[in-house]
C-alpha positions as CSV (number, residue, x, y, z in Angstrom):
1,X,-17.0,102.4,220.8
2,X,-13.3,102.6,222.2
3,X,-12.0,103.5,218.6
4,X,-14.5,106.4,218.3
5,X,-13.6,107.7,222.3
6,X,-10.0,107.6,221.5
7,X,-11.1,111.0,219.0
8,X,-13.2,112.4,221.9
9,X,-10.7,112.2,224.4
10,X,-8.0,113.8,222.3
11,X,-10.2,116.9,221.3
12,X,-7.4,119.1,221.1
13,X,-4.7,117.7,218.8
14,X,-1.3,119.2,219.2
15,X,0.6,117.6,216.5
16,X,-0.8,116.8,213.1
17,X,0.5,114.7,210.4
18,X,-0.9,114.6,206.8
19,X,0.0,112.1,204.4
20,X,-0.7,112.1,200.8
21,X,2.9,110.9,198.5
22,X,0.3,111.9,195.0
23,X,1.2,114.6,192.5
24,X,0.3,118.2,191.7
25,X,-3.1,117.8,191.1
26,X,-3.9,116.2,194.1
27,X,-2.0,118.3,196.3
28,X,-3.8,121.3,195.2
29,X,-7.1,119.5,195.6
30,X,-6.0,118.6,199.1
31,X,-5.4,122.2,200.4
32,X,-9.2,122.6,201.1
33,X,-9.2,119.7,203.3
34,X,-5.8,121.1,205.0
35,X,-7.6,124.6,205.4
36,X,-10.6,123.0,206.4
37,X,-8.9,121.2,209.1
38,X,-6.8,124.1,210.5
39,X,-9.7,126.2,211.0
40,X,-11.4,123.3,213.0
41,X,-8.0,123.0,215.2
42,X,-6.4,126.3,214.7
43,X,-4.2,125.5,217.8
44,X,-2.3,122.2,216.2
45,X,0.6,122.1,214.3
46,X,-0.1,120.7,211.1
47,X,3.0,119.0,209.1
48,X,2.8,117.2,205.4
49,X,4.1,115.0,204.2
50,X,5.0,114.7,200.6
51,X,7.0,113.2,197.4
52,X,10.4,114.6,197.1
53,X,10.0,116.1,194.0
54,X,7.2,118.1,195.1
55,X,8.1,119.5,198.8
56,X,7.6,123.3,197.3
57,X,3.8,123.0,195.6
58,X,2.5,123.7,199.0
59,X,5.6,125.0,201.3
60,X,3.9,129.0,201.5
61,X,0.6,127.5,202.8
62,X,-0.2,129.3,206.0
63,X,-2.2,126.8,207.0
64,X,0.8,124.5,207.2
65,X,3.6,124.5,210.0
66,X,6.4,122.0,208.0
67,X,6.6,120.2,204.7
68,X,8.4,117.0,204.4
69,X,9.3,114.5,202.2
70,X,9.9,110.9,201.2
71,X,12.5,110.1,198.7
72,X,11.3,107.8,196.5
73,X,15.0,106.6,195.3
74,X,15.0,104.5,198.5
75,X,13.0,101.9,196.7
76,X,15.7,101.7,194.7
77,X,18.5,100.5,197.2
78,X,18.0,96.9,197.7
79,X,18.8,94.6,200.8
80,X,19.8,95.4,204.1
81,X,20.8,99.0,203.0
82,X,17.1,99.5,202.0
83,X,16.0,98.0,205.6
84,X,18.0,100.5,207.2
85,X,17.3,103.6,204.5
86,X,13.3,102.4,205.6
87,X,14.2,102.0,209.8
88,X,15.8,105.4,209.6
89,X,13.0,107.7,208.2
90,X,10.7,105.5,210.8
91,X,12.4,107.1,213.3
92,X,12.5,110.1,211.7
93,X,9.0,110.3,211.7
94,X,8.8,108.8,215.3
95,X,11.2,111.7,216.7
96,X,8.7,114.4,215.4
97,X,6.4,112.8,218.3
98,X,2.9,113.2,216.1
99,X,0.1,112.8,218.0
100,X,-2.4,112.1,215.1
101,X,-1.5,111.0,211.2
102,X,-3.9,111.0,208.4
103,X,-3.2,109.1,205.1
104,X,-5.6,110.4,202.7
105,X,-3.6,107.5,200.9
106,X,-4.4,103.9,201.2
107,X,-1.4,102.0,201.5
108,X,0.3,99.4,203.6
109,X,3.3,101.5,203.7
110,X,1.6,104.6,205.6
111,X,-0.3,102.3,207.8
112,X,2.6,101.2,209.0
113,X,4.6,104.5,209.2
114,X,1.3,105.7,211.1
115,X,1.3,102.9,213.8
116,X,5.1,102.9,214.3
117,X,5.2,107.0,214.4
118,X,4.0,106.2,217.7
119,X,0.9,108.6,217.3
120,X,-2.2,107.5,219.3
121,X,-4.7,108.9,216.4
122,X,-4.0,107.0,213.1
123,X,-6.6,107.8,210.4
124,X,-6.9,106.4,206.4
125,X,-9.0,105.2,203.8
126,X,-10.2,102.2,204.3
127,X,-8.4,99.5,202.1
128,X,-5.9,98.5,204.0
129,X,-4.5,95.2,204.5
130,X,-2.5,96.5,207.7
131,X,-5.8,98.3,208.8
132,X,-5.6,96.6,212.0
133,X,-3.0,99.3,212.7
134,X,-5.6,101.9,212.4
135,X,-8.1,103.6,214.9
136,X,-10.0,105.1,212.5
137,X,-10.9,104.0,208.3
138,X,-12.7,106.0,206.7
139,X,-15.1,104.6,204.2
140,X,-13.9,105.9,201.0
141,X,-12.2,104.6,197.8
142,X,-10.5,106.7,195.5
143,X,-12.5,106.8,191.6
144,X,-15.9,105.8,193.7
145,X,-16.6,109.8,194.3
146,X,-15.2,112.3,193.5
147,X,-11.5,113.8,194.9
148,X,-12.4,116.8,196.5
149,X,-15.0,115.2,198.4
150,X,-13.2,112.3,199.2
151,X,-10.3,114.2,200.7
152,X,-12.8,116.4,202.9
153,X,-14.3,113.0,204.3
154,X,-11.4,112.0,205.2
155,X,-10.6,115.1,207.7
156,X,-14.4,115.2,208.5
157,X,-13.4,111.4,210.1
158,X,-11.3,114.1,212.4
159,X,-14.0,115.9,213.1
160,X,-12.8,119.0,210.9
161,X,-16.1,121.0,210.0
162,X,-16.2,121.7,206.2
163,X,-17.4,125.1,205.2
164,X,-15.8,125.5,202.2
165,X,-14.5,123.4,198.9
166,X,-12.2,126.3,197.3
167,X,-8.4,125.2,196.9
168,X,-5.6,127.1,198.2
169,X,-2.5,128.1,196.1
170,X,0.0,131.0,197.8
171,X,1.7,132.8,195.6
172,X,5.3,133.5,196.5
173,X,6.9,137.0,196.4
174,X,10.4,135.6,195.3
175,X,9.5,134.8,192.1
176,X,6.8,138.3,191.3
177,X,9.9,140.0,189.4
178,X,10.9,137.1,187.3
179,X,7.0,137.2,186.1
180,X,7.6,140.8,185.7
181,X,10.3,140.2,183.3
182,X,8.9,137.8,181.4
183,X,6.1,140.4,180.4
184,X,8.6,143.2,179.8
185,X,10.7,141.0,177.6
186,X,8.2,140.1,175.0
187,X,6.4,143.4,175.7
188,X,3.3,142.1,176.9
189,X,1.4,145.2,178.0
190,X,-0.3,145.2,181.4
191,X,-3.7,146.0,179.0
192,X,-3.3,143.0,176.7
193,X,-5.8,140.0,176.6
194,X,-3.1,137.2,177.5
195,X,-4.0,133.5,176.7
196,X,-2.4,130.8,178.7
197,X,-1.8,127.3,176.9
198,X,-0.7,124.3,178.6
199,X,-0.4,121.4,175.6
200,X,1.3,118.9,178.3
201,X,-0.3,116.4,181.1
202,X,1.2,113.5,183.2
203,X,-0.2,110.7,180.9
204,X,0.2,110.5,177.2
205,X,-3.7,109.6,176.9
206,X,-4.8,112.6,178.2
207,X,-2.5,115.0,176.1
208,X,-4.4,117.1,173.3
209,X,-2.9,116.7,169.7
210,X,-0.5,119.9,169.6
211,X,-1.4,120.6,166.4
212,X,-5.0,121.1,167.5
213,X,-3.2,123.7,170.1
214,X,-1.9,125.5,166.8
215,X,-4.7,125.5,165.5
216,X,-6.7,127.2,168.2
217,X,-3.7,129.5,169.1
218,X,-3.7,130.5,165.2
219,X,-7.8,132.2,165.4
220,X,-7.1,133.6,169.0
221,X,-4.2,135.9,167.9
222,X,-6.0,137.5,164.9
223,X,-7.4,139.4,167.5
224,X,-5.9,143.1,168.7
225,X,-4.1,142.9,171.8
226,X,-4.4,139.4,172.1
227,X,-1.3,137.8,173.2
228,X,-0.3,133.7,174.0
229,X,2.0,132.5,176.8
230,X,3.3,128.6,175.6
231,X,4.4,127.2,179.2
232,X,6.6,124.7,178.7
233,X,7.9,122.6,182.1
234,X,10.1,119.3,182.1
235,X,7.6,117.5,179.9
236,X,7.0,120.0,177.2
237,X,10.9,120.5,177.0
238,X,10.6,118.5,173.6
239,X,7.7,120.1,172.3
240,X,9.9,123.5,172.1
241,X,10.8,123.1,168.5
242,X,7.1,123.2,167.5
243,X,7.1,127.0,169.2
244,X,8.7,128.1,165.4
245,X,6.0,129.9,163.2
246,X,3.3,130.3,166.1
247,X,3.8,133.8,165.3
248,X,4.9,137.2,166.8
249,X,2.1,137.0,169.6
250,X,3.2,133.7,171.0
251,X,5.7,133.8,173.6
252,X,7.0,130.1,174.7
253,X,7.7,130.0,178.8
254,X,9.8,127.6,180.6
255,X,8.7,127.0,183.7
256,X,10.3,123.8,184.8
257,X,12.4,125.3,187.1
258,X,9.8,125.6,190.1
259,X,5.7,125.3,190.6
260,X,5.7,129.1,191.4
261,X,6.9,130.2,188.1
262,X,4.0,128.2,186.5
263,X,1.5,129.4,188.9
264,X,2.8,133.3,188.8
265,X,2.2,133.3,184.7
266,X,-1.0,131.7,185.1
267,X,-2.2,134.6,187.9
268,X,-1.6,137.0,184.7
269,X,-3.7,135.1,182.1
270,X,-7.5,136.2,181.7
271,X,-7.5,132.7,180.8
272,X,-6.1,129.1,180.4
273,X,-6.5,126.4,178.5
274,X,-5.1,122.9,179.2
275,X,-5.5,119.2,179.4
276,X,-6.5,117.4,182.6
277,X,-2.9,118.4,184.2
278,X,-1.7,120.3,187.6
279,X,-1.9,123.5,185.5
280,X,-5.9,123.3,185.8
281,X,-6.1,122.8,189.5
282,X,-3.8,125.7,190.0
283,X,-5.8,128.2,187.7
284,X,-9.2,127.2,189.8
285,X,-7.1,127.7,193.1
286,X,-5.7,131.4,191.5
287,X,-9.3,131.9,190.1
288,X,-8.2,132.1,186.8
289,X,-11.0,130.9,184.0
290,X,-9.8,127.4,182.3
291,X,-10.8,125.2,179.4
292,X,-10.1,122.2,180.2
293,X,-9.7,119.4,177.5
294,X,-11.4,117.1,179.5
295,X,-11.0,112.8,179.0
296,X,-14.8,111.6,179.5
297,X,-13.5,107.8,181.5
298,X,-12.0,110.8,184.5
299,X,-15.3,112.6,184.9
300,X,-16.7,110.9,187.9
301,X,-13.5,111.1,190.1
302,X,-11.7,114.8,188.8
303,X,-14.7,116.9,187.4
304,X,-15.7,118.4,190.5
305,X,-15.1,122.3,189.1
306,X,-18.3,124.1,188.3
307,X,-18.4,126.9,185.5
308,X,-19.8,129.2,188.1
309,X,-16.5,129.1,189.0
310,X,-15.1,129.8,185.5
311,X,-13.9,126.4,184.9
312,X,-14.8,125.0,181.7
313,X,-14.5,121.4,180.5
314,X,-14.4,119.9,176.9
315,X,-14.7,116.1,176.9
316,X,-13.2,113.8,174.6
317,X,-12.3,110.3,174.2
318,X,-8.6,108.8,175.0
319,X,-8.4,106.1,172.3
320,X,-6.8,103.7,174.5
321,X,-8.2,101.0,172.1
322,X,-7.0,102.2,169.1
323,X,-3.5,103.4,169.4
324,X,-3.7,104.6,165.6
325,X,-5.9,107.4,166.6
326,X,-4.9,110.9,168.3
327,X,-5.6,111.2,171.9
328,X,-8.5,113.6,172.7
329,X,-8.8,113.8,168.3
330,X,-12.7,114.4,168.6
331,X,-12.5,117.4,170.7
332,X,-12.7,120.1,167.4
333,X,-10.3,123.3,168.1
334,X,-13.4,125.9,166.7
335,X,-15.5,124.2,169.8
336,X,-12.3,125.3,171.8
337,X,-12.3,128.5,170.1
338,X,-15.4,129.6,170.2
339,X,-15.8,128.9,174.2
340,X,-12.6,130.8,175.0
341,X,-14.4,134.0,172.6
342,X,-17.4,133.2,174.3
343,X,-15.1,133.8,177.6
344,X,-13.1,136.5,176.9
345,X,-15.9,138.2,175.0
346,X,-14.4,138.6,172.4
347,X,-16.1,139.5,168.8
């Protein structure tokens, strides 16, 4: 009972600290619960706290008053230097003078960065060997249920009131023109049917065989005024040489250089088509339709996308066990085609 009035008493939270050091995917799955929480206490100040690496995936989110960001290179440093490197964003976190933190992470780490913030709220999941340090643990564990539901429980536990589930992505004006030239450049016409493919993912196991990308990309450009935009970010650098003798409706895009450029070019597709990447969460948060190539051991936890909302999913097996097969091999690319003709309507 004292845990539970310490939420009552502070109704009206002035300080808010979010907590989730994941990557892209997740972050965009968050945003719901970050909206959903804002609207619930549109008076606090809501800050986030996230890797390094990805401080801009959600720094034009309205519903958020500062991103920050934990460099994960300090694990690196070793002795008392890493003591010190540790102490000192302690009390950087300590001098923003939070009044409530929520981890939707378990982890001793943000326990402890929670208790020692000095905030009198201190919410996470709860596996937590340093729990003790918490006033609220919420009874989830990540892969039991699914993610978006399982970050909405968590600011529920806050007393957020959900009424929606759709994600949040803002576009950001800065990079509109650089889209705009992209387009211009290879003469993609504002009246073409464009076709965005993602072949990358952040695990091997989940990657599509490129050539099975070919080999969809090849019966999808036979058709007038269809055109292909190949993103290529940091991980698909090396797949650039494969780009030669796609054809003359296949334009290769690197967007490495920031989320935004990856999320403008998908705002201009009618329609994506990707593994179980970052790439798919943004395209259901710009309401963009997606195929998504879809590994059937990740159903449970990630496919929580409905195709009333015009996201698609093909599932396949990984292969983990046999390392002389293709990831993803028994997803056939005429099953991929024929969805995506079945989507665009095209006969």
């Amino acid at each position: 009972m004292q845990k539970k009035s310490i939420l009552l008493k502070k109704n009206r939270p002035q300080n808010i600290l979010l907590i989730n050091l994941k990557y892209l995917g997740d972050l965009i799955v968050c945003s719901a619960a970050i909206r959903e929480l804002k609207i619930s206490f549109p008076q606090a100040q809501i800050s986030f706290l996230v890797r390094k690496e990805y401080k801009d995936v959600l720094r034009e989110n309205p519903n958020l008053h500062e991103i920050i960001f934990y460099d994960g290179e300090i694990k690196k440093i070793h002795g008392l230097k890493r003591f010190f490197a540790e102490l000192r964003y302690i009390f950087f976190l300590r001098s923003k003078k939070y009044d409530a933190v929520i981890s939707f992470q378990a982890g001793d780490r943000y326990a402890i960065w929670s208790y020692l913030s000095g905030a009198k709220i201190r919410i996470a999941p709860i596996q937590n060997n340093f729990g003790f340090l918490l006033t609220e643990k919420v009874n989830v564990i990540e892969e039991d249920l699914d993610y978006m539901t399982y970050y909405l429980k968590i600011v529920e536990k806050f007393r957020a009131r959900i009424n929606s589930k759709q994600t949040d992505f803002i576009l950001s004006k800065g990079y509109e023109n650089w889209s705009e030239e992209i387009f211009d450049k290879n003469k993609i016409d504002r009246s073409d049917i464009v076709i965005g493919i993602h072949p990358g993912a952040s695990e091997s196991t989940k990657i599509w065989p490129f050539e099975s990308f070919q080999e969809v990309i090849s019966s999808l450009t036979v058709y007038p005024n269809v055109k292909v935009v190949l993103f290529l970010g940091p991980a698909e650098s090396q797949m650039k040489y494969l780009v030669n003798g796609l054809g003359e409706n296949v334009f290769p895009v690197d967007t490495s250089s920031s989320i935004q450029q990856l999320a403008w070019m998908i705002s201009k597709c009618s329609l994506v088509i990707c593994n179980d990447s970052g790439a798919r969460h943004l395209s259901a948060a710009l309401k963009i339709a997606t195929i998504s190539l879809f590994p059937e051991d990740k159903i449970k936890p990630w496919k929580f996308y409905s195709e009333e909302e015009k996201q698609y999913f093909i599932i396949g097996r990984r292969n983990t066990n046999s390392y002389k097969k293709s990831f993803l091999d028994d997803i056939n690319p005429d099953e991929v085609v024929e969805k995506a003709k079945e989507i665009l309507e095209l006969k």
